[in-house]
VOPA-52148 format. One record per residue (C-alpha): residue number from 1; residue in one letter; x, y, z. Coordinates in pm, whole numbers, plus 50000, padded with zeros to 5 digits. Example, Ala and Ser with C-alpha at 12.3 -4.5 7.8 and 13.67 -1.06 7.14 Angstrom:
BEGIN
<site><k>1</k><r>a</r><xx>51230</xx><yy>49550</yy><zz>50780</zz></site>
<site><k>2</k><r>s</r><xx>51367</xx><yy>49894</yy><zz>50714</zz></site>
END
This chain:
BEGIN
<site><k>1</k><r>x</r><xx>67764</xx><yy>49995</yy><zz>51864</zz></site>
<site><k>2</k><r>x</r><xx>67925</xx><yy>50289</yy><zz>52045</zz></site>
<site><k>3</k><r>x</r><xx>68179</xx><yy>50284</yy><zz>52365</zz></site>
<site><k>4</k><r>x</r><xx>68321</xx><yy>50562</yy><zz>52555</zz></site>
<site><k>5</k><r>x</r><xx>68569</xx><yy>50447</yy><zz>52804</zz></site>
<site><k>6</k><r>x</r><xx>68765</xx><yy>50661</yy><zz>53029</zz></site>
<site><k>7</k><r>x</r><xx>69118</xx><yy>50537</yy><zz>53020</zz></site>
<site><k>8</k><r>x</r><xx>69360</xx><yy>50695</yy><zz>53247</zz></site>
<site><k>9</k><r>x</r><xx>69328</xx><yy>50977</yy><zz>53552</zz></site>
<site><k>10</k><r>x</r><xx>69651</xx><yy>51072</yy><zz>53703</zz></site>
<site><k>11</k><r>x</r><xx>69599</xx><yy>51389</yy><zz>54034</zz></site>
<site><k>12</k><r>x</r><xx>69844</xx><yy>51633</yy><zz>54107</zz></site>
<site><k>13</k><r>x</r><xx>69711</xx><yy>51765</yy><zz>54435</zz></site>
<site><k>14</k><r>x</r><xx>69488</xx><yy>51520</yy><zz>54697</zz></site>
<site><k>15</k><r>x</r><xx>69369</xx><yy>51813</yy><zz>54911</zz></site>
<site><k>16</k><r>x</r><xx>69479</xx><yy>51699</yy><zz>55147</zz></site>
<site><k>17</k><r>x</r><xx>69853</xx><yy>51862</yy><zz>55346</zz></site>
<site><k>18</k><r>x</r><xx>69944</xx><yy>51679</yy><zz>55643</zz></site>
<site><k>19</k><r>x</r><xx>70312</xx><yy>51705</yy><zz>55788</zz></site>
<site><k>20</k><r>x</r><xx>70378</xx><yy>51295</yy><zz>55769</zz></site>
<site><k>21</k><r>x</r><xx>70363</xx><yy>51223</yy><zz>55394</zz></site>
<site><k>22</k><r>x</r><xx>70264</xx><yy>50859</yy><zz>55508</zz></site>
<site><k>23</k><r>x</r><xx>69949</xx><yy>51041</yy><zz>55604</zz></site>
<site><k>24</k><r>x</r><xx>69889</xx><yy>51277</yy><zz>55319</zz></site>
<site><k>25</k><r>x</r><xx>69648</xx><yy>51036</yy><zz>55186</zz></site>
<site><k>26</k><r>x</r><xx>69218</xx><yy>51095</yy><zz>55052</zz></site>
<site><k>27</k><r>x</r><xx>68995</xx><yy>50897</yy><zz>54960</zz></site>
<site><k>28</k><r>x</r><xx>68809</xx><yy>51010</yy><zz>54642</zz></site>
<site><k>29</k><r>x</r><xx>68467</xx><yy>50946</yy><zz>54474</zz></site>
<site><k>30</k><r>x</r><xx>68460</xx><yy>51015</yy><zz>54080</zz></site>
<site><k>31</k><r>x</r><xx>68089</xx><yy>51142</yy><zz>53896</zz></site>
<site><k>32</k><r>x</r><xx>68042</xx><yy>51055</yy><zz>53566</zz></site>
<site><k>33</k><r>x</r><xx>67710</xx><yy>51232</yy><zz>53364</zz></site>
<site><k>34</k><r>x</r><xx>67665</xx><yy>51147</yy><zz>53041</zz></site>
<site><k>35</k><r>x</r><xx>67382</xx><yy>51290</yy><zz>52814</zz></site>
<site><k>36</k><r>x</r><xx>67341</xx><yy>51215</yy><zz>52424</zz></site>
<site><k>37</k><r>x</r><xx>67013</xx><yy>51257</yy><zz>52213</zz></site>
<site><k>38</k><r>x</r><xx>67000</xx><yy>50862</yy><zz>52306</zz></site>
<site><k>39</k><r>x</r><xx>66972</xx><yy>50903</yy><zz>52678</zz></site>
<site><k>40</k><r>x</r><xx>66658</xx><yy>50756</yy><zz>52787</zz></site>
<site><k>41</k><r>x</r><xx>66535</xx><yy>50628</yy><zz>53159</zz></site>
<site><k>42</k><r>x</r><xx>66306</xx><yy>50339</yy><zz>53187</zz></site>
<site><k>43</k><r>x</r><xx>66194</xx><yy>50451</yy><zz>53538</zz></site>
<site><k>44</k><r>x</r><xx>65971</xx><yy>50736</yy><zz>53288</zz></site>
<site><k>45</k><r>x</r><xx>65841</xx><yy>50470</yy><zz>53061</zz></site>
<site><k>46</k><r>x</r><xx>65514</xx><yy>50567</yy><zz>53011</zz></site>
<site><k>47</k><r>x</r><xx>65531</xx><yy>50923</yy><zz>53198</zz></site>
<site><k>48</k><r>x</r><xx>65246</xx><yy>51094</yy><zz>52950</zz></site>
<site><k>49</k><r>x</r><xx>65031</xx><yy>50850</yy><zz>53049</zz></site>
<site><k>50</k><r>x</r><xx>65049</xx><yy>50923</yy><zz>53458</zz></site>
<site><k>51</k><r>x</r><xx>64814</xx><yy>51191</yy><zz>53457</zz></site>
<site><k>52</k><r>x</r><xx>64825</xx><yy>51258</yy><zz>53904</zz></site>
<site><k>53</k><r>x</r><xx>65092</xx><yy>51447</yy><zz>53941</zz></site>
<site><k>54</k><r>x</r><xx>65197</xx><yy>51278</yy><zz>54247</zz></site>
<site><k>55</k><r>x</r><xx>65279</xx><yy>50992</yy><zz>54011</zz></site>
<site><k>56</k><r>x</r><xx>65482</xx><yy>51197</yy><zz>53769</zz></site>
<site><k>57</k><r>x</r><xx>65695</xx><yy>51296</yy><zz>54085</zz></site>
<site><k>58</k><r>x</r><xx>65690</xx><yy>50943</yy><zz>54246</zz></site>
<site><k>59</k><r>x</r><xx>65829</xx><yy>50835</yy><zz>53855</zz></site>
<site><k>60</k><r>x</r><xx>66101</xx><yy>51141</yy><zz>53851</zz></site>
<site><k>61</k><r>x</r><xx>66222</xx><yy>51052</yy><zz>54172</zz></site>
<site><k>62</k><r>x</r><xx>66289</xx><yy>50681</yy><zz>54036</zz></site>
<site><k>63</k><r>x</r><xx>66475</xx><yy>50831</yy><zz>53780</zz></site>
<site><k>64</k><r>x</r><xx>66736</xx><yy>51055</yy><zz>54009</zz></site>
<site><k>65</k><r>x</r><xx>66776</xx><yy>50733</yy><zz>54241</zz></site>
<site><k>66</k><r>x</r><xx>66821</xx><yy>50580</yy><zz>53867</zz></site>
<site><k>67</k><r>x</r><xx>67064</xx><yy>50821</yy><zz>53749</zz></site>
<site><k>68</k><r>x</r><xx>67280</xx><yy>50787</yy><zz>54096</zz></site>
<site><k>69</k><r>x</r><xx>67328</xx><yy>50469</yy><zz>54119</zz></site>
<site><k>70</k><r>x</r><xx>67447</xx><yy>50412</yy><zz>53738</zz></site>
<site><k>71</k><r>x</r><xx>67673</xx><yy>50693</yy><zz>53703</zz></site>
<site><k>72</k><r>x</r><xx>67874</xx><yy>50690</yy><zz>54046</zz></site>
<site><k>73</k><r>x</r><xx>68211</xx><yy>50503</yy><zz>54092</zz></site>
<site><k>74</k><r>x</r><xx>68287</xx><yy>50305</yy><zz>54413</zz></site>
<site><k>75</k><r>x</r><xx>68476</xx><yy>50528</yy><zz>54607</zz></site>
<site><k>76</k><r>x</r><xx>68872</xx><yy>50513</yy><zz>54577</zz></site>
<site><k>77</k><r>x</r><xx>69103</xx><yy>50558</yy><zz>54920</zz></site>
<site><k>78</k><r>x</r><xx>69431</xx><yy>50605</yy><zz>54985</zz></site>
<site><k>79</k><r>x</r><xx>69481</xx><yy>50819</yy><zz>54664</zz></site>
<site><k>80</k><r>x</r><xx>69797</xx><yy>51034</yy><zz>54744</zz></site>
<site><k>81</k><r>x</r><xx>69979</xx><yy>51358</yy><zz>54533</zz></site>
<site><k>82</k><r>x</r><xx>70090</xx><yy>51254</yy><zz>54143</zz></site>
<site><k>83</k><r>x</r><xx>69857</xx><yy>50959</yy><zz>54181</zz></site>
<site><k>84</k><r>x</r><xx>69774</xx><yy>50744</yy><zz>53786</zz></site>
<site><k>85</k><r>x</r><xx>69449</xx><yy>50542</yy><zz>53834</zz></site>
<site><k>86</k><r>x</r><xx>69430</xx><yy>50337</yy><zz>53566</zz></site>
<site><k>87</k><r>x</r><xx>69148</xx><yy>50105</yy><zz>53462</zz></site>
<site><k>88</k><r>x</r><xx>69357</xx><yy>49832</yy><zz>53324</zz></site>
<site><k>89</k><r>x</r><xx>69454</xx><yy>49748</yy><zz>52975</zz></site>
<site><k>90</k><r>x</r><xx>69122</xx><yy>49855</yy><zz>52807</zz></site>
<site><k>91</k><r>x</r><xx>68989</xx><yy>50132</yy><zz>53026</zz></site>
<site><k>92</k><r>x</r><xx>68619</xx><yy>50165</yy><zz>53196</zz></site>
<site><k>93</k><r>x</r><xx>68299</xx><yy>50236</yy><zz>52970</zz></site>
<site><k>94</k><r>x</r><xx>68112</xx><yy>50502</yy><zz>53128</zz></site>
<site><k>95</k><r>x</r><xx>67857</xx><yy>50467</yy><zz>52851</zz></site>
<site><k>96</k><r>x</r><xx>67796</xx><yy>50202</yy><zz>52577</zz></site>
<site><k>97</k><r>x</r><xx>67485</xx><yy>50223</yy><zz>52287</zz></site>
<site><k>98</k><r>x</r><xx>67327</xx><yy>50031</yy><zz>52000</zz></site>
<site><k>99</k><r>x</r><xx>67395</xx><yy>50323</yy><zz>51766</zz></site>
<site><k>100</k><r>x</r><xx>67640</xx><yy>50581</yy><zz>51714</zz></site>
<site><k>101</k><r>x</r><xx>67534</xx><yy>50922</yy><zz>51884</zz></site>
<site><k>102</k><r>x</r><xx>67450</xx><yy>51235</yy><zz>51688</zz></site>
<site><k>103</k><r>x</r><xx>67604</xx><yy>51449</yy><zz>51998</zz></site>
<site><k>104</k><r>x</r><xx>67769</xx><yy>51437</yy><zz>52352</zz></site>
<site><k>105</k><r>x</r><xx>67786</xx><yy>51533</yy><zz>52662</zz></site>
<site><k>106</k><r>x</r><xx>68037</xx><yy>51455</yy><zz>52901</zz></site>
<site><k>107</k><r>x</r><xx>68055</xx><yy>51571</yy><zz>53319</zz></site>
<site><k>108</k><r>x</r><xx>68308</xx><yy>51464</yy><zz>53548</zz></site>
<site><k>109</k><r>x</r><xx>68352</xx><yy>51552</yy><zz>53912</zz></site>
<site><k>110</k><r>x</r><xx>68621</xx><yy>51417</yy><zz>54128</zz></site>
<site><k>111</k><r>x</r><xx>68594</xx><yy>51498</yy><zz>54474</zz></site>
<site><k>112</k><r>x</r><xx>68859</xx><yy>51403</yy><zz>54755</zz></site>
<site><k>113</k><r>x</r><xx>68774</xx><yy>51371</yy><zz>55094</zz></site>
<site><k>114</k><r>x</r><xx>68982</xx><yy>51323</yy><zz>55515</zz></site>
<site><k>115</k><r>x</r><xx>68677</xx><yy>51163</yy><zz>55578</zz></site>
<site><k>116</k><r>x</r><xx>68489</xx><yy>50871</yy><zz>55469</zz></site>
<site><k>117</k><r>x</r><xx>68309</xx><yy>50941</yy><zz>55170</zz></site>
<site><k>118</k><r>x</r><xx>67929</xx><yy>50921</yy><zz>55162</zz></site>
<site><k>119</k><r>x</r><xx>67766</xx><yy>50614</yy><zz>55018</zz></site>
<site><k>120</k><r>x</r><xx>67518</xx><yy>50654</yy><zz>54725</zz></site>
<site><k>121</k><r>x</r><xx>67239</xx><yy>50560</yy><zz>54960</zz></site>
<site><k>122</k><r>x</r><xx>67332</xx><yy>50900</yy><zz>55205</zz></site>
<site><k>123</k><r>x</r><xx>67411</xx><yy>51076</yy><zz>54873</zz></site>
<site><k>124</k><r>x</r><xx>67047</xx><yy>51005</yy><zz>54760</zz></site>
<site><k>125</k><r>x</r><xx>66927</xx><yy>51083</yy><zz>55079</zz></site>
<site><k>126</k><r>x</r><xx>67096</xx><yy>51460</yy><zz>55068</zz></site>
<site><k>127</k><r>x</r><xx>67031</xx><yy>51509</yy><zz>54757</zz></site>
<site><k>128</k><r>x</r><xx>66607</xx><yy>51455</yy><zz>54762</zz></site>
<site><k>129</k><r>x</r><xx>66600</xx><yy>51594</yy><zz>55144</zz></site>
<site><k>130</k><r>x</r><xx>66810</xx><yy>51943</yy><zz>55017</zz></site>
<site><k>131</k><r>x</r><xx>66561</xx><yy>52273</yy><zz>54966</zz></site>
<site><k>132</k><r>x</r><xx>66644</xx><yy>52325</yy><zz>54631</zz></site>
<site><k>133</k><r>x</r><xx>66512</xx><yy>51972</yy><zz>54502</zz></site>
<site><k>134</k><r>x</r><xx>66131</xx><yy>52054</yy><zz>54540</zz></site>
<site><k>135</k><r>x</r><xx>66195</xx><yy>52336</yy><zz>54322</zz></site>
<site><k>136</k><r>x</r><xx>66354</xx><yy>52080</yy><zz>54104</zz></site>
<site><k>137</k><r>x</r><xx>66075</xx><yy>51875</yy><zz>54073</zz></site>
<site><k>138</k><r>x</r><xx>65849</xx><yy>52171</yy><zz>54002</zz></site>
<site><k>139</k><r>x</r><xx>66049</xx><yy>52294</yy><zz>53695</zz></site>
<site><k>140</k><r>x</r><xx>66100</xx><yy>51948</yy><zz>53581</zz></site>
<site><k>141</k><r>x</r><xx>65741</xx><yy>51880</yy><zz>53568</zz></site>
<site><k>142</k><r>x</r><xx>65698</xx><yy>52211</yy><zz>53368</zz></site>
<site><k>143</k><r>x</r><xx>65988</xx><yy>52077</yy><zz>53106</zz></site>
<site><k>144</k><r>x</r><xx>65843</xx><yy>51778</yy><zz>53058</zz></site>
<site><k>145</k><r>x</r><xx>65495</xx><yy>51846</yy><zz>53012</zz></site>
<site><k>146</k><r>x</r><xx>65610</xx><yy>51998</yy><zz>52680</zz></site>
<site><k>147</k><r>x</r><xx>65822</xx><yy>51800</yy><zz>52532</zz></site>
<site><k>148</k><r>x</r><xx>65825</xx><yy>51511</yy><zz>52281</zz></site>
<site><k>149</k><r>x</r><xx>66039</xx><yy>51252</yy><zz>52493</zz></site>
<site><k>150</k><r>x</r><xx>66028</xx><yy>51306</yy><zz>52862</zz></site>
<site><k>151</k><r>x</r><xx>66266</xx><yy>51061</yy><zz>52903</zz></site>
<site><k>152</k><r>x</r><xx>66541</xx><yy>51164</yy><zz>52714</zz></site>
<site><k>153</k><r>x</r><xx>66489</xx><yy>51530</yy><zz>52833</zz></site>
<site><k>154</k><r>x</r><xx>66458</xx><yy>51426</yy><zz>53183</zz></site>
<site><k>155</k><r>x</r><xx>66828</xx><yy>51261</yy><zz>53218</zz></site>
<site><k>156</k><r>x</r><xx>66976</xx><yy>51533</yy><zz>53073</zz></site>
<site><k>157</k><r>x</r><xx>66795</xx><yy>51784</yy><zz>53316</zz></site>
<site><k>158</k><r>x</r><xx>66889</xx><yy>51523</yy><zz>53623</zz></site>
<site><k>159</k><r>x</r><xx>67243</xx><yy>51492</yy><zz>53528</zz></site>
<site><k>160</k><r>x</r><xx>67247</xx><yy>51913</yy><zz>53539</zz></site>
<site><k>161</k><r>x</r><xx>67090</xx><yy>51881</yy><zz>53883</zz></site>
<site><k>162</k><r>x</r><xx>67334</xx><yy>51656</yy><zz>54017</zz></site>
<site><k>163</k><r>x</r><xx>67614</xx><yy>51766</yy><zz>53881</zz></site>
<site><k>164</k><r>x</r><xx>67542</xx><yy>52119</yy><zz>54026</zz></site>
<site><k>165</k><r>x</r><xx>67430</xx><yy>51970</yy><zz>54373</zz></site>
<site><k>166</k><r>x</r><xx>67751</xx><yy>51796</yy><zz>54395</zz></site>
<site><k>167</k><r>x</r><xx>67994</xx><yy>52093</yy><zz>54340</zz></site>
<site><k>168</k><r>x</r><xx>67798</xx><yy>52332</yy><zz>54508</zz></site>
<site><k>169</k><r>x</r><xx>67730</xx><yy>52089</yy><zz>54866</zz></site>
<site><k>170</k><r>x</r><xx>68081</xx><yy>51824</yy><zz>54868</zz></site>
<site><k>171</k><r>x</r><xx>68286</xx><yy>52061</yy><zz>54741</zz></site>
<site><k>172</k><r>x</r><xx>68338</xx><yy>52231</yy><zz>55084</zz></site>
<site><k>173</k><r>x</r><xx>68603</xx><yy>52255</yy><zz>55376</zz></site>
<site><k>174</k><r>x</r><xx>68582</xx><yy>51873</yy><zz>55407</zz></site>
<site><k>175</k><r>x</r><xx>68590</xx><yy>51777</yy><zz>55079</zz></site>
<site><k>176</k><r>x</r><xx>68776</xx><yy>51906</yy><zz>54809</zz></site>
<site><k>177</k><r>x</r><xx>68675</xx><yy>51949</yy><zz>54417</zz></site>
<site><k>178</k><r>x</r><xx>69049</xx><yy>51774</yy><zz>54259</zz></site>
<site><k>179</k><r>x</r><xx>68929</xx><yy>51785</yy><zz>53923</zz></site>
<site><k>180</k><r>x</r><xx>68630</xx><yy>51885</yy><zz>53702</zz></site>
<site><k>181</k><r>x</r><xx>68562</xx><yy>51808</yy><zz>53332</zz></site>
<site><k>182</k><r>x</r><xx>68281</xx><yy>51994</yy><zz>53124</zz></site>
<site><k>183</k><r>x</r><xx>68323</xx><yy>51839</yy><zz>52733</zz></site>
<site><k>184</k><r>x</r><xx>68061</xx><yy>51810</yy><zz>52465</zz></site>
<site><k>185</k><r>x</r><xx>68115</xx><yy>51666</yy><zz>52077</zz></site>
<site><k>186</k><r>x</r><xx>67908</xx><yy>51650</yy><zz>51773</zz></site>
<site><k>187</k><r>x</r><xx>67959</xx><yy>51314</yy><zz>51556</zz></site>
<site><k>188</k><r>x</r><xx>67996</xx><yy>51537</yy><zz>51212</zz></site>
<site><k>189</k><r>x</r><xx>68321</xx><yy>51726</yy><zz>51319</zz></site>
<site><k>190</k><r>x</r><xx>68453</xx><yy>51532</yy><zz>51599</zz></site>
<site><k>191</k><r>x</r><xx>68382</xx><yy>51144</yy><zz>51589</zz></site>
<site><k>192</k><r>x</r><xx>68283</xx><yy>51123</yy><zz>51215</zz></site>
<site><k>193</k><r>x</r><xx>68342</xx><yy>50736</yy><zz>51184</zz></site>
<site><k>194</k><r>x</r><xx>68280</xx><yy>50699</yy><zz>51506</zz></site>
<site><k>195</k><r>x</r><xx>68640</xx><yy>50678</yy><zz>51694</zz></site>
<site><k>196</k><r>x</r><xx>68818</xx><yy>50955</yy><zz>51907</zz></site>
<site><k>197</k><r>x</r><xx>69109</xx><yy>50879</yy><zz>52118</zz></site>
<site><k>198</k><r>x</r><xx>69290</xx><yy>51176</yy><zz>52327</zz></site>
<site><k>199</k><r>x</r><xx>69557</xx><yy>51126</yy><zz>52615</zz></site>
<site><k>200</k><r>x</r><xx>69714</xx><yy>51393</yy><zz>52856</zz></site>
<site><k>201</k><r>x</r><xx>69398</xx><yy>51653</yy><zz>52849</zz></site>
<site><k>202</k><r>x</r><xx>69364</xx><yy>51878</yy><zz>53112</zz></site>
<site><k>203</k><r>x</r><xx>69064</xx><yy>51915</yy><zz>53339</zz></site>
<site><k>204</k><r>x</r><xx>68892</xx><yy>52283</yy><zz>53419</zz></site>
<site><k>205</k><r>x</r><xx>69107</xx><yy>52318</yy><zz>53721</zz></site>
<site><k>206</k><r>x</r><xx>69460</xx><yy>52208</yy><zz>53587</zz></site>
<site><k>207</k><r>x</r><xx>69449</xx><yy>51948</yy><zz>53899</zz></site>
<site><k>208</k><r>x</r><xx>69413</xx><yy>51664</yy><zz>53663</zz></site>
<site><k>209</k><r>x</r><xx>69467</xx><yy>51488</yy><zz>53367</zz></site>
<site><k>210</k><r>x</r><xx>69283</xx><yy>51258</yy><zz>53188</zz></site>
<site><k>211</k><r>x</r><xx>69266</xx><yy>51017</yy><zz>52898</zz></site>
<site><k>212</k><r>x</r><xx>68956</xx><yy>50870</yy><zz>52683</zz></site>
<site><k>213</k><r>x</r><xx>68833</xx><yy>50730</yy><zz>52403</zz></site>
<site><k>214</k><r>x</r><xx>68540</xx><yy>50691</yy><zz>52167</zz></site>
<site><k>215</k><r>x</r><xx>68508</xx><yy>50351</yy><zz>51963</zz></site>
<site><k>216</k><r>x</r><xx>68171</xx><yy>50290</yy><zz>51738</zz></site>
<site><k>217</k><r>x</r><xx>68101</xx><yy>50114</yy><zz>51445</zz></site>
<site><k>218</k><r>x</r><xx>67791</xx><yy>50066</yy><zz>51244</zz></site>
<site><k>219</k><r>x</r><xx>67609</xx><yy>49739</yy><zz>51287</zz></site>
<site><k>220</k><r>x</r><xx>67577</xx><yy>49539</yy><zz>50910</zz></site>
<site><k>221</k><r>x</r><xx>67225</xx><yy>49552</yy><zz>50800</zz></site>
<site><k>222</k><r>x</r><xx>67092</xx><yy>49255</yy><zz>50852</zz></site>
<site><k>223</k><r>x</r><xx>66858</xx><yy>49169</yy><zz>50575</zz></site>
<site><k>224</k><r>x</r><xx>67156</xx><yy>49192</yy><zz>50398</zz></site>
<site><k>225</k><r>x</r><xx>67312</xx><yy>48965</yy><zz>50609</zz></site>
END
């Protein structure tokens, strides 16, 4: 079994500069993307064997509405300047597995808002109504068409998408990108037996802070049992 939990955020700067500190408040929305050489979507079970290619896009568009839904926080409000979220005693696990991963991947984007933020369902909507997504499904349906496992190549090409789509259309005069994280490890030189455990690193934009941690342990065979 493998766990990776994010344990601890803390913000230095909300966005957000209002003269009554009462008011100096946003309401955030966290992103988590996760890709390992385990990543797999059901919503593409079976994807070789859809031969219409208005199928294969009906099946990747499953699998972005798939992607969204599992990998976005409920949105946080009232988050001020210097504010620790913490996720209780034992943290949040962004991403669980039956066996220890080879590699991974790790994006985070934390975007504050004045406003309301947007629900996944109006995220969903943006994101498959925006020009750049039918060019999206056109490369994706190249990618896939030569690969071994469309599945595990298609959530890591998704989680790209989104994560891009996100910084590059909430990140704007409304909302405002608090914190960013871009990390990747291999199991050999940075998890060997399967644990990790880091407090206090910084994000790409030196707005945030962050702690997490990696737990796995290899299930007992068992026939030996």
């Amino acid at each position: 079994m493998f766990y990776f939990r994010l344990d601890r955020m803390f913000i230095h700067d909300n966005g957000v500069n209002r003269l009554f500190k009462k008011l100096d408040k946003a309401n955030v929305q966290i992103y988590s993307f996760i890709t390992t050489g385990n990543n797999s979507l059901p919503a593409l079970n079976g994807f070789t064997k859809a031969k219409p290619k208005e199928e294969q896009i009906e099946m990747i568009k499953e699998a972005v509405a798939q992607v969204m839904t599992s990998r976005i926080f409920t949105p946080i409000e009232n988050i001020k300047d210097e504010h620790e979220l913490t996720f209780g005693d034992t943290g949040i696990v962004l991403y669980q597995a039956e066996e220890i991963p080879a590699d991974f991947n790790w994006q985070l984007v934390v975007i504050g808002s004045k406003e309301k933020v947007r629900t996944q369902a109006q995220m969903l909507k943006d994101v498959m109504e925006h020009d750049s997504f039918d060019g999206f499904l056109s490369n994706i349906l190249l990618v896939l068409s030569v690969v071994v496992n469309p599945a595990i190549t298609a959530g890591v090409e998704i989680g790209k998408y989104l994560t891009s789509f996100i910084l590059s259309q909430y990140a704007n005069k409304q909302d405002d990108q608090l914190g960013i994280v871009y990390q990747s490890w291999n199991r050999q030189e940075h998890y060997k037996h399967g644990k990790r455990f880091k407090d206090g690193v910084f994000d790409l934009t030196k707005n945030m802070v962050y702690d997490y941690s990696m737990f796995g342990f290899e299930k007992p065979n068992e026939e030996l049992a």
